[in-house]
N, C-alpha and C positions, 0 to 999 in steps of 0.2 A: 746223406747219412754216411758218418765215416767207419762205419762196421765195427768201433770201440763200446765198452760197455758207456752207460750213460750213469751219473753218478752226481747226484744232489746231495749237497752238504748241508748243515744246519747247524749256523755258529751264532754266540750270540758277544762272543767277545774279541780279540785280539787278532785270531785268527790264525795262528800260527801253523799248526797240526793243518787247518785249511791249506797254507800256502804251502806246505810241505809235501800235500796231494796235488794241487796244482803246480807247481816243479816237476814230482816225479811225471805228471799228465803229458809236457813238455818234449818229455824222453823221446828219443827215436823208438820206436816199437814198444813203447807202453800201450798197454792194450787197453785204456780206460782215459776217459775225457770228466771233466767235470764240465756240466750242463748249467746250471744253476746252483746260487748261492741265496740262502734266506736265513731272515736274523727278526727274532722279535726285537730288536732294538736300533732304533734309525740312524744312531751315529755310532753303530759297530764297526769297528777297524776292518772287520770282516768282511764288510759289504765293499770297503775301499780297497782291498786286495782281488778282488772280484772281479770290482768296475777297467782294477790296472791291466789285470789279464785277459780281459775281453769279456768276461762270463757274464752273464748277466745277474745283477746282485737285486733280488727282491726282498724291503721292507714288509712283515706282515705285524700288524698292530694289535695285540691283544685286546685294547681296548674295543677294538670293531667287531669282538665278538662276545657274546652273552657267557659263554662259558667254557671249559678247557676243552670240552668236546668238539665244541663250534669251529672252536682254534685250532683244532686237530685234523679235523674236517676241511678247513682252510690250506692246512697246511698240508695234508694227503692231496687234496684238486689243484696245488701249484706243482707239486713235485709232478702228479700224473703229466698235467698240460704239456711239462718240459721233457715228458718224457723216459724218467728216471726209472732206472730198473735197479740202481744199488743205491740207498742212501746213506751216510755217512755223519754221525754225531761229531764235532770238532769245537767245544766247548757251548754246545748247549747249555742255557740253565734254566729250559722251563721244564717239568715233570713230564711226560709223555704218558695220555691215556693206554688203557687196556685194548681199546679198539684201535686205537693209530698203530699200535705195539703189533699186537695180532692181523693188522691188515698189509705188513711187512715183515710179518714172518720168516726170516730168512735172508732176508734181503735188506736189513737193518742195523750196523756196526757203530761202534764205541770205541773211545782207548781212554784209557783209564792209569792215573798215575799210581798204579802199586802193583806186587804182584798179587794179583786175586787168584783166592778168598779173601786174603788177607788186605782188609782196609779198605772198606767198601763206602761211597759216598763222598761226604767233601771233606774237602784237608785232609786228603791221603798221606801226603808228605810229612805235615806233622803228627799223624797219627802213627805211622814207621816211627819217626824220631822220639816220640812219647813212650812207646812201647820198648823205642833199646834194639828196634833188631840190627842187623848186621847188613845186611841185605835189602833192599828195597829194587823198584823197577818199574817197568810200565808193560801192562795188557792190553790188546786186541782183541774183543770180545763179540758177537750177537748178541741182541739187544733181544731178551725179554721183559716179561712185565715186573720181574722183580729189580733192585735198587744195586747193579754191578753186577747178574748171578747168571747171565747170559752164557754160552757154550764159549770157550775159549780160541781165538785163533791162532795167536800166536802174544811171546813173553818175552821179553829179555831184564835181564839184573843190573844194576847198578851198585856199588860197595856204601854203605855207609862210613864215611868217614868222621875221625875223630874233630867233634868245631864244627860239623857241620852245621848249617841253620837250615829252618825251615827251606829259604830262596836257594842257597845252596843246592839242594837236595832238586830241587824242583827242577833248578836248570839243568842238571847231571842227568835228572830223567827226561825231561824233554828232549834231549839228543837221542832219545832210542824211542820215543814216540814218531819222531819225527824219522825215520828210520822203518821201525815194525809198522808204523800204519799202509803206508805207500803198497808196501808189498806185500801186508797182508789183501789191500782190493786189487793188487797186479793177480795173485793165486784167483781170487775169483773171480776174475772177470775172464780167467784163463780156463773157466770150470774144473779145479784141481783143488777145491775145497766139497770136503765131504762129512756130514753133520748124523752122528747116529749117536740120541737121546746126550747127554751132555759131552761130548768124545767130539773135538772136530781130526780128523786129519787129514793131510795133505797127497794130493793123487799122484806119481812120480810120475807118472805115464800124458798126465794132461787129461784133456774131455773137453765138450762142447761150453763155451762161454755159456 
């Protein structure tokens, strides 16, 4: 055991946000390893960023199970087996039950291409561009069982510019996902994240992983 936190991701596409955590993993005194990779989809890019880094990249096949519970249930006894104590959303796209939700309580993150509240769900980017704001960005959140409404970890903004497009837009906030995510599981794996009712903040002084 290398005394880092342990850290399951679940991507089901490209994987980007993933390899962004596995870089920072890399770091000299990053205190957080990723353990496993799993992807409901067998020929997710994902799994092949995985397999590059050593990690072990597991297929789970929704079809092998009867219902989203089963799959959830599946999907909580791979992450247990491996060991996980922080899991990590990195383009999931299947819905996550109330009970997988609530059986990681805490221990359950997201990032999300806007700044939330604002533009919750898919096509964050063109729903900023749709509405005209000025501003857009990307969140670090906890994952509760509502759809983006999780406790907040950490934000940062991107300018909307004039011409932008949709891709545009997208790629300008993935530079700060790829960015806010790493360090928002560096804070907790350092126990210097502190969660009282929707408020997270950050501990100066440190605490116990």
């Amino acid at each position: 055991m290398s005394g880092r936190l342990r850290v399951g991701v679940l991507a089901s596409g490209r994987g980007s946000n993933l390899q962004a955590l596995l870089d920072a993993c890399r770091q000299p005194g990053f205190p957080a390893e990723v353990v496993v990779v799993v992807s409901d989809r067998e020929a997710a890019p994902a799994l092949a960023r995985a397999a590059a880094a050593g990690v072990p990249a597991v297929f789970l096949n929704p079809k092998d199970h009867a219902d989203r519970a089963g799959y959830d249930a599946a999907l909580l006894g791979c992450l247990a087996g491996h060991g996980v104590e922080l899991t990590c959303l990195a383009g999931f796209m299947r819905i996550l039950g109330p009970a997988f939700v609530r059986a990681l309580s805490g221990r359950l993150m997201n990032v999300h291409p806007s700044l939330l509240p604002a533009f919750p769900g898919l096509a964050a980017q063109r729903q900023a561009l749709e509405h005209g704001v000025k501003v857009a960005g990307a969140t670090v959140h906890f994952v509760d069982e509502g759809v983006d409404t999780g406790p907040i970890i950490a934000q940062s903004g991107v300018p909307v510019l004039d011409g932008d497009s949709e891709a545009s837009l997208a790629a300008r906030i993935l530079v700060e996902e790829h960015r806010i995510y790493p360090e928002a599981v560096r804070l907790f794996a350092l126990g210097r994240l502190r969660v009282a009712g929707r408020r997270v903040t950050i501990d100066t002084e440190g605490g116990s992983p």
